[in-house]
VOGU-3710 file (C-alpha; in Angstrom, 3 decimals, decimal comma):
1> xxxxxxxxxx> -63,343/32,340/-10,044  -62,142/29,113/-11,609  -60,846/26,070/-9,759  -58,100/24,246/-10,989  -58,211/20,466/-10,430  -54,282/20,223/-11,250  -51,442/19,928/-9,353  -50,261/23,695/-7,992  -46,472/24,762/-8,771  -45,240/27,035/-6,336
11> xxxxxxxxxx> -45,253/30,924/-6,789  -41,524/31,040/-6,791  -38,589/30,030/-9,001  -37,693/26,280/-8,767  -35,468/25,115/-6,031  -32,788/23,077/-7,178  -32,568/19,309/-5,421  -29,404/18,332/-3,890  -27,029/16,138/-6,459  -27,528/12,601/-5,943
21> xxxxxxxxxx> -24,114/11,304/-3,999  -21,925/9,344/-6,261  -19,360/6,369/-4,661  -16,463/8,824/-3,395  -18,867/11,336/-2,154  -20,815/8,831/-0,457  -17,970/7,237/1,291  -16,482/10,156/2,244  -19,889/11,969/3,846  -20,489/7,663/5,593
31> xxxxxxxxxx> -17,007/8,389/6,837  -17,618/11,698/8,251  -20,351/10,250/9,983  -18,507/7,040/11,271  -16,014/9,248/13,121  -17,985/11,255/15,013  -20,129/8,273/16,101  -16,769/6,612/17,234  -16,059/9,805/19,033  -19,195/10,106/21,036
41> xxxxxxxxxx> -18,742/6,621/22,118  -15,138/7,120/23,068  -15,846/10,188/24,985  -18,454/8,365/26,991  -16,305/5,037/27,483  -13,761/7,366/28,479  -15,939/9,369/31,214  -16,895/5,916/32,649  -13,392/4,648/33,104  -12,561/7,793/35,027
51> xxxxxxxxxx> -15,995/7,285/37,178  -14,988/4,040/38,153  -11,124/5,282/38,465  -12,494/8,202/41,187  -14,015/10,935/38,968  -11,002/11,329/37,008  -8,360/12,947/39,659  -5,061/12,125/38,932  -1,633/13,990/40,258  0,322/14,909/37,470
61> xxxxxxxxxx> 3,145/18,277/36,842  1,222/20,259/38,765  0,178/21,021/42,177  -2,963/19,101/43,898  -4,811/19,563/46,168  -3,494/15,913/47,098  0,155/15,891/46,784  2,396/15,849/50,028  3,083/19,003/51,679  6,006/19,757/54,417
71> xxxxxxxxxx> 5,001/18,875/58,022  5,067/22,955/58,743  2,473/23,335/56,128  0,677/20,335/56,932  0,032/21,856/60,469  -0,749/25,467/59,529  -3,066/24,703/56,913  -4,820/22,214/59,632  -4,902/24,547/62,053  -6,331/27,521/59,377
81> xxxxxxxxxx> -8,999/24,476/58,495  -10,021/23,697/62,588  -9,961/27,563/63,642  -7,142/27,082/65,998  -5,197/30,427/65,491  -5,879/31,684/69,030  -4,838/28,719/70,906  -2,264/27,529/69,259  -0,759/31,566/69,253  -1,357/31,076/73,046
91> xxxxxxxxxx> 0,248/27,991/73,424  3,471/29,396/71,488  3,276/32,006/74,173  3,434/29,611/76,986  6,212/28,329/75,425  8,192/31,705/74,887  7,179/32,934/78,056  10,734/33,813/79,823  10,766/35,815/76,459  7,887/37,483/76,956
101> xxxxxxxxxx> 8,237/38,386/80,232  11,351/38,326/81,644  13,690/35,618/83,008  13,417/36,647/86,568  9,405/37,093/86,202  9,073/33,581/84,514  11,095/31,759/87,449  8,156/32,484/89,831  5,424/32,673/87,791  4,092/30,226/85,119
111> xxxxxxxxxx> 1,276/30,202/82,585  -1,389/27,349/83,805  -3,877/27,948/81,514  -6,047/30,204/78,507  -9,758/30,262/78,559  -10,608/31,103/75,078  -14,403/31,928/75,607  -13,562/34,808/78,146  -10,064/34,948/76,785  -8,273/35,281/79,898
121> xxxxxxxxxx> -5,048/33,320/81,215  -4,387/31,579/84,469  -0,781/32,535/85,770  0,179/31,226/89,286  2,785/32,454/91,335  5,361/30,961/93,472  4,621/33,262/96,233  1,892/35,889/96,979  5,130/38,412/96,750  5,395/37,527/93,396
131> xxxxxxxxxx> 1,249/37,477/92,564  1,233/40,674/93,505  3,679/41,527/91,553  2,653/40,719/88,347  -0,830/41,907/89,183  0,807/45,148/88,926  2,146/44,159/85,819  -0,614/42,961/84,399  -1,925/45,436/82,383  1,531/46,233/80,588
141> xxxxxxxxxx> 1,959/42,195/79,753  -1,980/42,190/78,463  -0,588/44,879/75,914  1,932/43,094/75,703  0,341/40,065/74,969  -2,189/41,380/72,400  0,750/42,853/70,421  2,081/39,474/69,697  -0,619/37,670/69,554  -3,373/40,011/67,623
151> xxxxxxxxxx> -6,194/42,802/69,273  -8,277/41,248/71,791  -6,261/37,900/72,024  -5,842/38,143/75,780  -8,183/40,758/77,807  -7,460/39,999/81,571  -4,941/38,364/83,250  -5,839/36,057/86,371  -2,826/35,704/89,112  -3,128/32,937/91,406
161> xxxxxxxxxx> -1,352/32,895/94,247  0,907/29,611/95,665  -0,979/26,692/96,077  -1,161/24,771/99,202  -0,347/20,645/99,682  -3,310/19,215/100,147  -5,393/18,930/103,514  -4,847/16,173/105,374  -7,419/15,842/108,545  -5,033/13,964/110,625
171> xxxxxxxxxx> -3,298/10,608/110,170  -6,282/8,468/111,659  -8,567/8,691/108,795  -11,173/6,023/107,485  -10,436/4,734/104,059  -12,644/6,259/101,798  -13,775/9,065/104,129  -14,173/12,337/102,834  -13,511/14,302/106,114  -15,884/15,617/108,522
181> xxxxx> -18,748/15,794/106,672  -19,797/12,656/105,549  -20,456/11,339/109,416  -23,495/13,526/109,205  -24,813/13,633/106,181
//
């Protein structure tokens, strides 16, 4: 084995070294160079003026999520948004109810209320003729009901009969007095 105290040239051929750059070259490669710095920094600039603008939302041609929509719309895509299908269906059906039910029906009875939760609505009656009445009708109006409004919208009906005036205890009564029993307490 001999050592070699020279400087080792490398196994393969000889790689050739990249020309030196001459003036055009060189200006065109420091050119190059120049505009893609100047777009980095524009891009940037331009991503903070639309930070500071909002995040960069503007309304232009086409449709936002901002632009102005009809009043209809407004309302049905707030009411999609809130989950008010059900009661505002119901309330369109207290306002269609001679529709609904009948002219004659809807003179002496009228829709007081909808309970969501146990989905049932409060109908009261002009007369306890007429309760019963539509107690009998009842289940016919609940199909009724659902088939307008959607499956399950309405399960029972609750009929009230007329309501009374309210009880007076005599005309010699103590202002503030809740009847007889808050003498004895």
């Amino acid at each position: 084995m001999s050592e070699q105290s020279g400087p080792q040239e490398p196994a393969g051929p000889e790689q050739p070294k990249p020309p030196e750059l001459s003036g055009v070259d060189l200006a065109r490669q420091a050119l190059v160079a120049a505009k893609e710095q100047a777009r980095a920094r524009g891009a940037a600039a331009q991503q903070k003026k639309q930070a500071r603008r909002g995040g960069g939302l503007r309304s232009g041609a086409r449709a936002d999520g901002r632009d102005p929509l009809p009043l209809g719309a407004a309302i049905n895509r707030l009411i999609t948004e809130r989950g008010w299908e059900t009661p505002a269906a119901v309330g369109g059906v207290m306002g269609r109810w001679p529709q609904l039910v009948g002219a004659e029906v809807a003179q002496h009875c009228e829709p007081q209320k909808y309970d969501e939760d146990a989905r049932v609505l409060t109908v009261q009656c002009d007369s306890t003729a007429w309760a019963t009445q539509l107690r009998l009708l009842a289940p016919t109006l609940v199909a009724r009901l659902n088939e307008d409004l959607g499956h399950g919208s309405v399960k029972i009906i609750k009929v009230l009969g007329p309501g009374g005036p309210p009880r007076r205890y005599g005309s010699l009564r103590a202002p503030g007095s809740k009847g007889p029993g808050d003498t004895y307490g």
